[in-house]
LOMAR-622182 format. One line per 4 residues: number of its first residue (from 0); their letters; for each residue x, y, z of C-alpha. Coordinates in steps of 0.2 Angstrom, whole numbers, plus 5000, padded with zeros to 4 digits. Each point is the difference from the previous one (the first is absolute). Layout:
REM LOMAR-622182
NUM = A = X Y Z | ...
***
This chain:
REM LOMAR-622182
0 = XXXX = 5003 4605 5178 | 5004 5008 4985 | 5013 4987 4993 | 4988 4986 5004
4 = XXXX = 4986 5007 4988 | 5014 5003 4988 | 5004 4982 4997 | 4981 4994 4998
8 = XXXX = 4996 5015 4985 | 5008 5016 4991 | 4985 5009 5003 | 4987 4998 5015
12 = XXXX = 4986 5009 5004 | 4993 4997 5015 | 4983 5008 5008 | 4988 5001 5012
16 = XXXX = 4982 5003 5003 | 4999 5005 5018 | 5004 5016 5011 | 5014 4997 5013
20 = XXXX = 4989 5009 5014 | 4996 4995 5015 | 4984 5009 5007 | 5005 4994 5021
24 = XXXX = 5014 5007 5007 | 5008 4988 5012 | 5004 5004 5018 | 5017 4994 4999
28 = XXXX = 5017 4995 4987 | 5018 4994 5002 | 5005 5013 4987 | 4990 5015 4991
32 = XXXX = 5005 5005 4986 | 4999 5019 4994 | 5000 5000 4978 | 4994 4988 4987
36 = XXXX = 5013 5006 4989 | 5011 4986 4992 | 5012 5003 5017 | 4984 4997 5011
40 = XXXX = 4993 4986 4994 | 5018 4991 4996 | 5002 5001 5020 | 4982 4994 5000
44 = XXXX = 5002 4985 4992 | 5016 4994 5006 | 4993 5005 5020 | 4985 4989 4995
48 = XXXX = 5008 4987 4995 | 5011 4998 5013 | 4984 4999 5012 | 4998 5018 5008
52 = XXXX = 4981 5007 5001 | 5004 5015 4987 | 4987 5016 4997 | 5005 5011 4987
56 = XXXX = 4992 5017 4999 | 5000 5008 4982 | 4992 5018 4997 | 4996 4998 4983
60 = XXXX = 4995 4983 4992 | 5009 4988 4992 | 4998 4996 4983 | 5004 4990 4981
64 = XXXX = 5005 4987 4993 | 5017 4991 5002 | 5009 5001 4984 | 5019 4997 4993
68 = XXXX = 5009 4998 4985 | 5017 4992 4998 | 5008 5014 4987 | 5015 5001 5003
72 = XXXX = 5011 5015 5003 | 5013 5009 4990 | 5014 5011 5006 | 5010 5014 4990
76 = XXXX = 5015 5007 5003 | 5009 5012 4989 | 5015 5007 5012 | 5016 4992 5005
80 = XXXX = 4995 5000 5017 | 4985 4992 5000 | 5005 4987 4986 | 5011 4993 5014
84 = XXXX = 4984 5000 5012 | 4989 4991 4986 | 5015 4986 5002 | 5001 5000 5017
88 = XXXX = 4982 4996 5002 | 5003 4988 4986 | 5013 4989 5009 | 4990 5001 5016
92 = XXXX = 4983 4997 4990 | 5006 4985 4991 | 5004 4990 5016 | 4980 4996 5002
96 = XXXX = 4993 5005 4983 | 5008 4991 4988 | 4988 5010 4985 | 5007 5015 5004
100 = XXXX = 5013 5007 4986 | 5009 5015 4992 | 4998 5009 4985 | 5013 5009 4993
104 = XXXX = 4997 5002 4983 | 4988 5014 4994 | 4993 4993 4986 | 4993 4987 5010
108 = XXXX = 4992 5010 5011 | 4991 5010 4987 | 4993 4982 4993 | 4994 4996 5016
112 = XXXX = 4991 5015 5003 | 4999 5010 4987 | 4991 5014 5008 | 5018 5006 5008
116 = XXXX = 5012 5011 4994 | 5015 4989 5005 | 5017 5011 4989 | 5005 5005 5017
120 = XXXX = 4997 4986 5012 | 5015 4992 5004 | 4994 4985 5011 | 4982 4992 5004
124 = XXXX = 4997 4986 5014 | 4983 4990 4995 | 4995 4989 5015 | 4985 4990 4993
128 = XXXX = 4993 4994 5017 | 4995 5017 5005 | 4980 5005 5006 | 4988 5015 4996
132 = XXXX = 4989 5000 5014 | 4986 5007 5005 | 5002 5008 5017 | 4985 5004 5007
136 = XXXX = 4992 4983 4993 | 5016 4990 5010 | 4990 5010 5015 | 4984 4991 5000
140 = XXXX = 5010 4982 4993 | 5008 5004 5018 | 4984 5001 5008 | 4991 4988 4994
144 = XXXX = 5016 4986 5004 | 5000 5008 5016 | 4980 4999 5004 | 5002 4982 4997
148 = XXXX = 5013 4999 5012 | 4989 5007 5013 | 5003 5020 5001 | 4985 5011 5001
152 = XXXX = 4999 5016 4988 | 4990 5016 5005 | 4999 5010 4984 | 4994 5020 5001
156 = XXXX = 5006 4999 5019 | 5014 5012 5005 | 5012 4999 5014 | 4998 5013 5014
160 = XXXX = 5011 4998 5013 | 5013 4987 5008 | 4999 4997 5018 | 5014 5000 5011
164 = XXXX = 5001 4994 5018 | 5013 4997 5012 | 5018 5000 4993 | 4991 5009 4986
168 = XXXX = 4994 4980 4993 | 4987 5002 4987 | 4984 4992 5008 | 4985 5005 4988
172 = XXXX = 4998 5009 4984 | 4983 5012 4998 | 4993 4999 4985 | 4984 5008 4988
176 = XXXX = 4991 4981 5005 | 5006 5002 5019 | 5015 4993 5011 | 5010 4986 4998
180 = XXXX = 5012 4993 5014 | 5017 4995 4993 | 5018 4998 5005 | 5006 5006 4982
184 = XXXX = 4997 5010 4988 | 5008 5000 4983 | 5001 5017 4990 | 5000 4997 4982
188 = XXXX = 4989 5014 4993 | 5014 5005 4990 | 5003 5021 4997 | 4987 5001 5015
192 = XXXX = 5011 4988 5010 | 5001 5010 5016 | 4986 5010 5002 | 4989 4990 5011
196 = XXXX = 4998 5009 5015 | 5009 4994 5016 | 4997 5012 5013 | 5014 4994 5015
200 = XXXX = 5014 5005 4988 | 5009 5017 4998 | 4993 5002 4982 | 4985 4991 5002
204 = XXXX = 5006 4988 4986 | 5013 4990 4996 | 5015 5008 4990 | 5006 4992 4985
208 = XXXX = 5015 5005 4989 | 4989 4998 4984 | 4991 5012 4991 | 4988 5000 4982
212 = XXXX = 5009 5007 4984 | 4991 5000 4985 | 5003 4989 4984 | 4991 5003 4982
216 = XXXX = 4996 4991 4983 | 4990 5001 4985 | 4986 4986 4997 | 4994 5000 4982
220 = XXXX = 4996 4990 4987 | 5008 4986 4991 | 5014 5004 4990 | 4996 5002 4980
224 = XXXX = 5008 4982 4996 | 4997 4985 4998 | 5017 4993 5009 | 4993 5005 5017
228 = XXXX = 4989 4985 5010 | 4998 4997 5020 | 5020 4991 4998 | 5008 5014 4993
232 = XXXX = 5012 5002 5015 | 5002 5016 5011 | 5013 5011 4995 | 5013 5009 5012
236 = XXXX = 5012 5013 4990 | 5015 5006 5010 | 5004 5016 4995 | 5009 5010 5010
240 = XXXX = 5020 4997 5005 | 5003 4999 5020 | 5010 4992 5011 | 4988 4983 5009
244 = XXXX = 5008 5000 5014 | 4989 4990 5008 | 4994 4987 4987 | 4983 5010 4997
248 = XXXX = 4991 4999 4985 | 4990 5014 4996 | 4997 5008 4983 | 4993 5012 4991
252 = XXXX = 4984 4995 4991 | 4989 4984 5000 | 4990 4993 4987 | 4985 4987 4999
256 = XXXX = 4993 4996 4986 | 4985 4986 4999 | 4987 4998 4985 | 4988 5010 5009
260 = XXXX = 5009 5015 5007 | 5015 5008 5004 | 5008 5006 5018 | 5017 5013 5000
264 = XXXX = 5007 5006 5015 | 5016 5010 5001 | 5010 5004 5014 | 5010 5017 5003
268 = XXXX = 5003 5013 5014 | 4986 5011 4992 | 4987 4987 4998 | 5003 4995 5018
272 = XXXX = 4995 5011 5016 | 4994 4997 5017 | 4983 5001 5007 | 4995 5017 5008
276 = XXXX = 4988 4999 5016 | 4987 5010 5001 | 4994 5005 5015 | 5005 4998 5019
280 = XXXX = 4993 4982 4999 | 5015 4986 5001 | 4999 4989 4984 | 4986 5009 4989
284 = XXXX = 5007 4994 4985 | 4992 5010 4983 | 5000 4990 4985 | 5012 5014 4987
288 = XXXX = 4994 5003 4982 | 5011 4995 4986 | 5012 5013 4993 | 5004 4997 4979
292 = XXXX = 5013 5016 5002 | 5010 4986 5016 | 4998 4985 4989 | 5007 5009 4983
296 = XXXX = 5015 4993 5001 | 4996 4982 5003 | 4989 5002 4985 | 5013 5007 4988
300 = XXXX = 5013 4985 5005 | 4983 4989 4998 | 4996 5005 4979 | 5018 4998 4999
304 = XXXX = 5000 4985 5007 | 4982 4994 4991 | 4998 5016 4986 | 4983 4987 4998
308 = XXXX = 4994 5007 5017 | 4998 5015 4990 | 4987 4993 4988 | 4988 4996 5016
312 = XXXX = 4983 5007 4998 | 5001 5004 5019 | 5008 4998 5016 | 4995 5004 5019
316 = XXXX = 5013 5006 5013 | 4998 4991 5016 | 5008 5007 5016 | 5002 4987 5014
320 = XXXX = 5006 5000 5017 | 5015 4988 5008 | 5009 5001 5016 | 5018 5001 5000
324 = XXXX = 5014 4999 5015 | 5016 5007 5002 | 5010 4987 4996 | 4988 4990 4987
328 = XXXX = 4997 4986 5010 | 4982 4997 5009 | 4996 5001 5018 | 4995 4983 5009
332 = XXXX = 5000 4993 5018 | 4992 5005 5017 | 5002 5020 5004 | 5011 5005 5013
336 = XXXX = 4985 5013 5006 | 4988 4990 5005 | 5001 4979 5003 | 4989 4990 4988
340 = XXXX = 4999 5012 4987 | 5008 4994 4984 | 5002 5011 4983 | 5000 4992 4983
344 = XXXX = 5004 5015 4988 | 5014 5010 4989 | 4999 4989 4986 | 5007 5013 4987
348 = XXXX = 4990 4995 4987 | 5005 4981 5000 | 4984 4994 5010 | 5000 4986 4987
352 = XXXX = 5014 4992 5002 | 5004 5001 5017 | 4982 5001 5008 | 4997 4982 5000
356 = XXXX = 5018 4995 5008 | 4996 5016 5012 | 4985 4994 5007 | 5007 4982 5002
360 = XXXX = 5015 5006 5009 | 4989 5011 5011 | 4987 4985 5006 | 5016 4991 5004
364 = XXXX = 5005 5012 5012 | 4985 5005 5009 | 4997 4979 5001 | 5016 4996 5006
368 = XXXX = 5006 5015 5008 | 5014 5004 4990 | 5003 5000 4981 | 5009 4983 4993
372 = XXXX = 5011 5011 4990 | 5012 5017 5003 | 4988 5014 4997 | 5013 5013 5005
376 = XXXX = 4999 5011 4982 | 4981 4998 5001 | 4996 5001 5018 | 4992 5014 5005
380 = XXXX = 5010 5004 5016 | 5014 5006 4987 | 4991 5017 4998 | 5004 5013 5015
384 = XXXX = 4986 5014 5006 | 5012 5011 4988 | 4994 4991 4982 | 4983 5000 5004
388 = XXXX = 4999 5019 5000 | 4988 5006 4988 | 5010 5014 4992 | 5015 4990 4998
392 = XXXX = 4989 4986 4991 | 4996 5013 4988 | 5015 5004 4994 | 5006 4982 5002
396 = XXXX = 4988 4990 4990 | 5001 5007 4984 | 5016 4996 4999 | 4998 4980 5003
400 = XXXX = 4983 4999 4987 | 5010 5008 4988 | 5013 4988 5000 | 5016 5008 5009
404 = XXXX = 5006 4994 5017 | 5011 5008 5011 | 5003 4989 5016 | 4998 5008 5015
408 = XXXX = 5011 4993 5013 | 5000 5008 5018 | 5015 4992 5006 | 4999 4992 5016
412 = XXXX = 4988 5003 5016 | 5004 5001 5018 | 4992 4992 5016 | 5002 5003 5017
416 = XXXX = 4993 4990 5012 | 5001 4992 5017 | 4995 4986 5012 | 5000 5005 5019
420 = XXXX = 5020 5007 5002 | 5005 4993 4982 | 5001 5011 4986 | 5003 4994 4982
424 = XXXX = 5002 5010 4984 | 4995 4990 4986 | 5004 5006 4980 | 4990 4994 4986
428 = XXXX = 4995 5004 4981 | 4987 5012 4997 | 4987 4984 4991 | 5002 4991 5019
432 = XXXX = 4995 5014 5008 | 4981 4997 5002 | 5004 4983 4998 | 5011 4996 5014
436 = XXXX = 4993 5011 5014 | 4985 4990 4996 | 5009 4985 5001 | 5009 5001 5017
440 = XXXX = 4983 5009 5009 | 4991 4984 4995 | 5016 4985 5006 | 5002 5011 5015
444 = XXXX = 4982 4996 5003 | 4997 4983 4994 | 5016 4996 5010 | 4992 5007 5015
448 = XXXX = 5017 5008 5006 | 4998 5010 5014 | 4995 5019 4990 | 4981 5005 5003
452 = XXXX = 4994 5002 4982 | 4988 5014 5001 | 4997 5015 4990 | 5006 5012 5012
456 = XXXX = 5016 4991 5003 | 5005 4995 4982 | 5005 5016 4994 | 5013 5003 5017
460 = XXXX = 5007 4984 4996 | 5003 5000 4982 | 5004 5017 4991 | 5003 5003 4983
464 = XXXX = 5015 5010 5000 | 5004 5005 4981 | 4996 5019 4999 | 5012 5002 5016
468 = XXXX = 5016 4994 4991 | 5010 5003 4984 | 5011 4984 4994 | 5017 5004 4992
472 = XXXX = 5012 4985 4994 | 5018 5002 5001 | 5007 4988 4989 | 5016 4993 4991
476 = XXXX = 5019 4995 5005 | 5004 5017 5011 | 4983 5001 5008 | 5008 4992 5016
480 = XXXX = 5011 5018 5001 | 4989 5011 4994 | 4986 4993 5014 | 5017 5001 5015
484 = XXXX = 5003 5017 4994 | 4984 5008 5001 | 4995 4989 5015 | 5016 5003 5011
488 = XXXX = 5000 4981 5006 | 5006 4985 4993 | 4993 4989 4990 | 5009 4984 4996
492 = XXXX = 4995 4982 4998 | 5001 5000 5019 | 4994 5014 5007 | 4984 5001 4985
496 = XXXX = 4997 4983 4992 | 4991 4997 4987 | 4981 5002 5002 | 5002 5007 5013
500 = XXXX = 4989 5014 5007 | 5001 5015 5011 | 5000 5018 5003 | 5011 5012 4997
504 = XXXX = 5003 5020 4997 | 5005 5008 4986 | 5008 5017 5006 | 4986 5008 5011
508 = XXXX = 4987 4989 4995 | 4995 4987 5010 | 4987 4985 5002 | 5007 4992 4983
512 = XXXX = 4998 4983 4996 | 5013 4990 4989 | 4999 4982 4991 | 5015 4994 4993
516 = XXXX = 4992 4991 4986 | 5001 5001 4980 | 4989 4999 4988 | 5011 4999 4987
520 = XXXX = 5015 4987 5004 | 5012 5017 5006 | 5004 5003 5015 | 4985 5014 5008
524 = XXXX = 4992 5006 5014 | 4981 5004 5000 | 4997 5017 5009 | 4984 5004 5008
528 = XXXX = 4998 5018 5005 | 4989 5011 5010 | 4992 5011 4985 | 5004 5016 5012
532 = XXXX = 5018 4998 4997 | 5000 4989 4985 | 5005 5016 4988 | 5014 5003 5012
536 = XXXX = 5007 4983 5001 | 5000 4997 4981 | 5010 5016 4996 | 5010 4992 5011
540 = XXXX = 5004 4983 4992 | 5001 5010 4984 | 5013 5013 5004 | 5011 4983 5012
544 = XXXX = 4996 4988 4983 | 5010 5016 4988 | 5015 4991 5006 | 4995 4983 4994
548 = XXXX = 4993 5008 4982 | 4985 4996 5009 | 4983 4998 4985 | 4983 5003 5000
552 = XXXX = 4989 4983 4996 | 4982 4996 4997 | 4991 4986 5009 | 5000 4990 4982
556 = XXXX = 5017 4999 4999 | 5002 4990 5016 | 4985 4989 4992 | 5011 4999 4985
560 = XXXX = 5016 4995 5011 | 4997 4988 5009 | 4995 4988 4987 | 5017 4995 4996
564 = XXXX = 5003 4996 5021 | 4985 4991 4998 | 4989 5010 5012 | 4982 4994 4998
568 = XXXX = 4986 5014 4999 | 4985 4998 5011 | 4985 5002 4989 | 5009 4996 4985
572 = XXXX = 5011 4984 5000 | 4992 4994 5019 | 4986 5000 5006 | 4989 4993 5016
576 = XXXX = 5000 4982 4990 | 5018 5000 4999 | 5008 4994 5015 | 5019 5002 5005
580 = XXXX = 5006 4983 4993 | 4996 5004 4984 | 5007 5015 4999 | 5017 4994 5008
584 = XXXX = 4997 5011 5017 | 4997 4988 5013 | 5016 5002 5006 | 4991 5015 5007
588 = XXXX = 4988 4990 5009 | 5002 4997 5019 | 4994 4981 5003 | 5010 5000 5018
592 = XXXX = 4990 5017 5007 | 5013 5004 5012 | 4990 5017 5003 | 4985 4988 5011
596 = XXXX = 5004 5006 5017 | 4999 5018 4993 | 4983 4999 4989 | 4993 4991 5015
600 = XXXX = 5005 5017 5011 | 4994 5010 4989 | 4982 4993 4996 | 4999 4992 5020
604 = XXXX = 4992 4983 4988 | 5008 4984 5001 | 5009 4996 4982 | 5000 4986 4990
608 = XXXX = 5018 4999 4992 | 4990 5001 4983 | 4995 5012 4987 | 4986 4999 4987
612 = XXXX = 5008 4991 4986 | 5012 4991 5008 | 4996 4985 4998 | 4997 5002 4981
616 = XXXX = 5018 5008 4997 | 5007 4985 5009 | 4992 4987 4990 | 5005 5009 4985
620 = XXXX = 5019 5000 5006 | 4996 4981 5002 | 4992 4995 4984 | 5008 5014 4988
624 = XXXX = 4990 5013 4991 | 4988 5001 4982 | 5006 5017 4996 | 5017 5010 5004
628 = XXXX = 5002 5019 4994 | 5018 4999 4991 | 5011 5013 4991 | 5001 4999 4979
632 = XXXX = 5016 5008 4992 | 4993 5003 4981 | 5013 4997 4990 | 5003 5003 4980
636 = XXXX = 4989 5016 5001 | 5002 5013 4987 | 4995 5019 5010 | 4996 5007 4985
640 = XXXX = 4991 4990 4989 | 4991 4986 5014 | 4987 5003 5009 | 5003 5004 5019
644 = XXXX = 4992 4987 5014 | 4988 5011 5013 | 4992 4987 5009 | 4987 4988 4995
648 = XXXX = 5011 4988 4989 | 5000 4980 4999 | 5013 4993 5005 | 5004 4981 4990
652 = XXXX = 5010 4986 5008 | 5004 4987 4984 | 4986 5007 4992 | 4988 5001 5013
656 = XXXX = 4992 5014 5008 | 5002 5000 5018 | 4998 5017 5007 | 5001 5021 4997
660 = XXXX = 5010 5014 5002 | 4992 5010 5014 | 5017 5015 4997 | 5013 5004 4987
664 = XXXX = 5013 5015 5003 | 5015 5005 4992 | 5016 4993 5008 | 5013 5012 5005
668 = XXXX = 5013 4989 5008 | 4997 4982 4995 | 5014 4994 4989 | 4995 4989 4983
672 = XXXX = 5011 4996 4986 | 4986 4997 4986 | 4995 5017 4999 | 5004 5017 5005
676 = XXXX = 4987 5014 5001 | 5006 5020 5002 | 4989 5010 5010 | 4994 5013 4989
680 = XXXX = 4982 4993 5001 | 4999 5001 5018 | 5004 5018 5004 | 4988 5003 5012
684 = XXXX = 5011 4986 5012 | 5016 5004 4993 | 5001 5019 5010 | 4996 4988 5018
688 = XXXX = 5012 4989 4996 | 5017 5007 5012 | 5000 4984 5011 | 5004 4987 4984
692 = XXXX = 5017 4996 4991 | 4993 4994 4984 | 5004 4984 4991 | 4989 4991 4986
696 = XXXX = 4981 5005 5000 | 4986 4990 4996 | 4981 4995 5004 | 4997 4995 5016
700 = XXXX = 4982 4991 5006 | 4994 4994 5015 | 4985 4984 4996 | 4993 4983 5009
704 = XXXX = 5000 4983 4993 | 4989 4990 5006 | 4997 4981 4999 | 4986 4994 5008
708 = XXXX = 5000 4981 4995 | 5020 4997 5007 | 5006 5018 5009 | 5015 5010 4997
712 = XXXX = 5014 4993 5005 | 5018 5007 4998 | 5002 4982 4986 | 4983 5007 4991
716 = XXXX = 5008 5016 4997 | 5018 4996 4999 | 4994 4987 4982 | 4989 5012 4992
720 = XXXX = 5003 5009 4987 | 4991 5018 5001 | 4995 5012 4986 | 4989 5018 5002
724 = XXXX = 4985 5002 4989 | 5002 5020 4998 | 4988 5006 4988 | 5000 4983 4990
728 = XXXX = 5019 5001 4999 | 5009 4988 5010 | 5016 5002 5010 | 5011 4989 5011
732 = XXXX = 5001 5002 5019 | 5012 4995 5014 | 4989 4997 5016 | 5006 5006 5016
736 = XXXX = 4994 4995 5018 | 5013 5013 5008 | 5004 5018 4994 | 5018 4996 4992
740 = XXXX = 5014 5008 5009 | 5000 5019 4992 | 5016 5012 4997 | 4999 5016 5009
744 = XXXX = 5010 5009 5012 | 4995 5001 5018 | 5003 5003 5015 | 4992 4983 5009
748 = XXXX = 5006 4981 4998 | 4991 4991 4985 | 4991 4989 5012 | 4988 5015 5000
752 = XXXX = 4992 5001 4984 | 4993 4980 5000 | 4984 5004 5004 | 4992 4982 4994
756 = X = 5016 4991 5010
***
């Protein structure tokens, strides 16, 4: 929406003259809607317009006018480290907004705004397109566009309590004007975002792994110059020198500064601390008073920044309230806890950009059933019981709003489950946990196999095994002996093939299950053991692996590894939009199910030799395919004076963008003759790295190309020629389908290690 008004004016204003307040509350809605905050009324709107009867309950009122200004924003960078990120977001930028340009020349800085001090800024990024806002305004635009549309708003009204009936299905909502009967209900009060009462469940709430940090600024008065207007763009400085590991870009200090006033925010570990609750009652949520001692060190960076901040008459401090997740991204889709209750929240302080596309997203999926697109890193099954403990939100948070991730990655969960005499144990990563026990309770069900579905039963039939096992993986070119000899039985090709599974014991320990499976390319077993004997068993495997100079290695190396064998990452380079043609494993697909007679035992329900999605990967084996994930061999690359690829880069066929990186590792093994990297920046893999027998080393990335308007077909690839858009450099590439045959020494035939074959 914003876009469109764009095009017709640089500035708008648009008001209204009446109250959005509904003095009848109505008996009955498609969807109610807790929050008329800009999440609340985006969902609102986009609900509305697709035709559901909406109610939106908001406990204070909603006011203002709906105002923008196309300013601008700059970006400063005065480190190495994050000279290179400027560029990055420069070469990505560019591709959609060709106004977007560096500055690296100082001088010109300081003549563009002459209120800086620019000696020590090595690089600035000025994207011209860029919008000041104003939030709560974008509120009641929201509203109004969603009024029109045909949603009712109750202003002053607050949420009570959220029904629940059989199945624990939302039926009703209570509120201060009296009940409403509904089959959903969409949270999106945002820090208060599950504290409506539901009375059926454990907590008498819906948990969420999100929780309210606070955030500060100064709003004053104009700056004393007259070089400032309502265009002087917003100014990011980017002081400090970390690592980005994850393509974040988050700063120090922030400045606005319009002909009227001026708005400076800074962001650091003192200015930032979580809320403290007060009292026994869940979600009582006290508003802090600003701290000058927190925010002193923001405001030093600040008048060295903008020494003409000094020369303000006055300034007030302004403390306000966001809600952050674990992980930095927000919480959306249908709770696990209770069916029909949806959560719109966790926006880490980016409501504005991603609010409108958020509430879009989530009408979508409560219209049609299911989202149109993977919402796996955003869903909010990705969260366990675990991260939405209080405690561990508090010490959590603070670290995300102050800039600094640290991915928390459980490694894998366990299921065991079992239809009549059948049993089946089912590994999965931690994100899919929530995700896929939903998942296969509802096709059970919809499918109509013969499992009674009721609340007493779910929980014998499927149970979430993860805190009963330890996983351990055994992996490289001796694995194979080490397993026979702390096992005792043999376990060739023949007698153990590959993905294979089964129990087994491990000195006196029994009830072990082993996967022979890699993660990495190597040869490996996956080891799941009972956690009463899991210490016994691993100093096992460590004293039997001294013989085979046996090493210790994390679970990012095997991330790191695998690359080069090109092994795709769930959640990374695949997701649930991706299907196995694209990604070169539908050799993996069984089309002939030769197991019928057997599923038809098992579920006593007469099989169709089909599968969901059969029919699609068939016709895509007929017709070919738009995009294909292929490997890229970077080539002329200089370790130590080019920037490194990390994911996220454009890949160019004759010129022509046609698709991203989505990994980039270091390669151990693979030979090249162009260039020749040592490994002394790559320590931290070098100590894991017994199995290999190296050769030359060089940058090795796993990306799609897509082609919608003629497919990719082995000619389109085969003509092109490929270049990688690395922080504005570009290199050239050699595209891969396959992994190319890799020197090592092992034990097993080559055939082995094509895992894309």
């Amino acid at each position: 929406m914003i876009a469109v008004i764009c095009r017709s004016s640089r500035q708008l204003v648009l008001s209204h003259s009446h109250r959005l307040l509904s003095t009848k509350l109505t008996s009955s809605a498609d969807v109610v809607v807790c929050g008329g905050g800009i999440a609340g009324t985006s969902v609102a709107y986009h609900l509305a317009k697709r035709g559901k009867k909406v109610c939106i309950f908001e406990r204070d009122t909603l006011y203002g006018r709906f105002k923008f200004t196309k300013c601008g924003r700059v970006y400063l960078a005065s480190s190495i480290s994050n000279e290179i990120l400027l560029r990055r977001m420069y070469s990505r930028g560019v591709l959609y907004n060709d106004d977007v340009e560096l500055i690296d020349c100082q001088s010109e800085m300081l003549a563009r705004w002459p209120f800086l001090q620019t000696e020590d800024v090595q690089l600035a990024l000025y994207s011209p397109e860029d919008l000041a806002v104003d939030p709560v305004a974008l509120c009641q635009e929201l509203a109004r566009h969603a009024r029109e549309a045909g949603a009712v708003f109750f202003e002053n009204c607050e949420v009570r309590e959220v029904l629940l009936g059989d199945e624990r299905q939302v039926y009703a909502v209570d509120t201060d004007g009296g009940l409403i009967e509904t089959p959903r209900f969409v949270d999106a009060s945002g820090i208060w975002t599950g504290t409506v009462i539901l009375k059926p469940l454990p907590h008498r709430h819906i948990q969420t792994a999100a929780y309210p940090c606070t955030y500060t600024y100064i709003h004053s008065s104009k700056l004393p110059t007259g070089v400032v207007s309502d265009f002087t763009p917003i100014l990011l400085y980017l002081s400090f020198d970390y690592l980005v590991v994850f393509n974040d870009l988050d700063g120090n200090i922030m400045i606005r500064a319009t002909g009227f006033k001026t708005l400076c925010a800074g962001f650091s570990e003192e200015s930032v601390k979580p809320l403290a609750r007060q009292g026994t009652a869940h979600g009582v949520w006290h508003h802090p008073e600003p701290e000058w001692d927190r925010f002193g060190s923001s405001l030093e960076r600040l008048l060295y920044r903008c020494p003409m901040i000094g020369d303000i008459d006055h300034g007030d401090l302004i403390c306000g309230m966001e809600s952050y997740t674990p992980d930095k991204a927000p919480t959306i889709g249908e709770s696990s806890q209770a069916r029909g209750y949806y959560v719109l929240n966790g926006l880490n302080g980016q409501g504005l950009s991603l609010a409108g596309g958020l509430g879009e997203l989530l009408s979508d999926w409560i219209c049609d059933g299911m989202p149109q697109i993977d919402v796996a890193s955003i869903d909010v099954a990705r969260f366990l019981e675990l991260h939405a403990n209080s405690q561990y939100l508090m010490e959590r948070v603070p670290e995300i709003a102050d800039g600094v991730i640290f991915r928390k990655i459980l490694r894998c969960y366990l299921w065991y489950f079992f239809f009549l005499t059948f049993r089946y144990f089912m590994v999965a990563p931690t994100i899919q946990q929530e995700r896929c026990m939903t998942w296969m309770k509802k096709w059970v069900k919809k499918l109509g196999y013969n499992v009674h579905i009721q609340a007493s039963l779910i929980t014998a039939l499927f149970k979430d095994v993860t805190g009963m096992y330890t996983a351990l993986d055994v992996i490289g070119p001796s694995s194979r002996y080490l397993m026979s000899d702390i096992t005792g039985i043999s376990l060739s090709t023949t007698d153990f093939p590959t993905f294979r599974c089964q129990e087994i014991n491990i000195g006196m320990a029994t009830g072990i299950r082993a996967i022979s499976v890699t993660h990495c390319g190597e040869l490996g077993w996956v080891v799941y053991i009972p956690n009463e004997v899991a210490q016994n068993v691993y100093e096992r495997i460590v004293e039997a692996g001294q013989e085979y100079s046996m090493l210790h290695a994390g679970y990012y190396t095997l991330r790191q590894l695998r690359i080069e064998k090109f092994y795709v990452y769930w959640g990374q380079d695949i997701n649930a939009t991706v299907t196995p043609v694209e990604c070169g494993r539908s050799f993996r697909v069984d089309f002939k199910m030769d197991d019928y007679d057997a599923l038809r035992r098992a579920f006593r329900v007469e099989f169709k030799k089909d599968f969901i999605g059969r029919s699609a990967l068939e016709k895509q084996l007929e017709r070919g395919i738009s995009k294909r994930f292929v490997q890229l061999l970077v080539d002329k690359h200089d370790k130590d004076t080019d920037p490194w690829p990390q994911g996220g880069e454009t890949l160019f066929r004759d010129g022509r963008p046609v698709g991203v990186t989505t990994s980039a590792a270091y390669g151990f093994t693979l030979g090249c003759q162009v260039c020749v990297l040592n490994l002394a920046q790559m320590k931290s893999s070098v100590k894991y790295s017994f199995y290999y027998f190296y050769f030359h080393l060089f940058q090795v990335c796993i990306a799609y190309v897509e082609n919608k308007e003629f497919g990719v077909s082995m000619d389109f690839l085969n003509r092109g020629s490929y270049e990688l858009d690395i922080a504005g450099k570009r290199f050239p590439v050699r595209v891969n389908l396959h992994s190319p045959s890799l020197p090592m020494i092992s034990s097993e035939h080559p055939l082995h290690y094509r895992p894309t074959q």
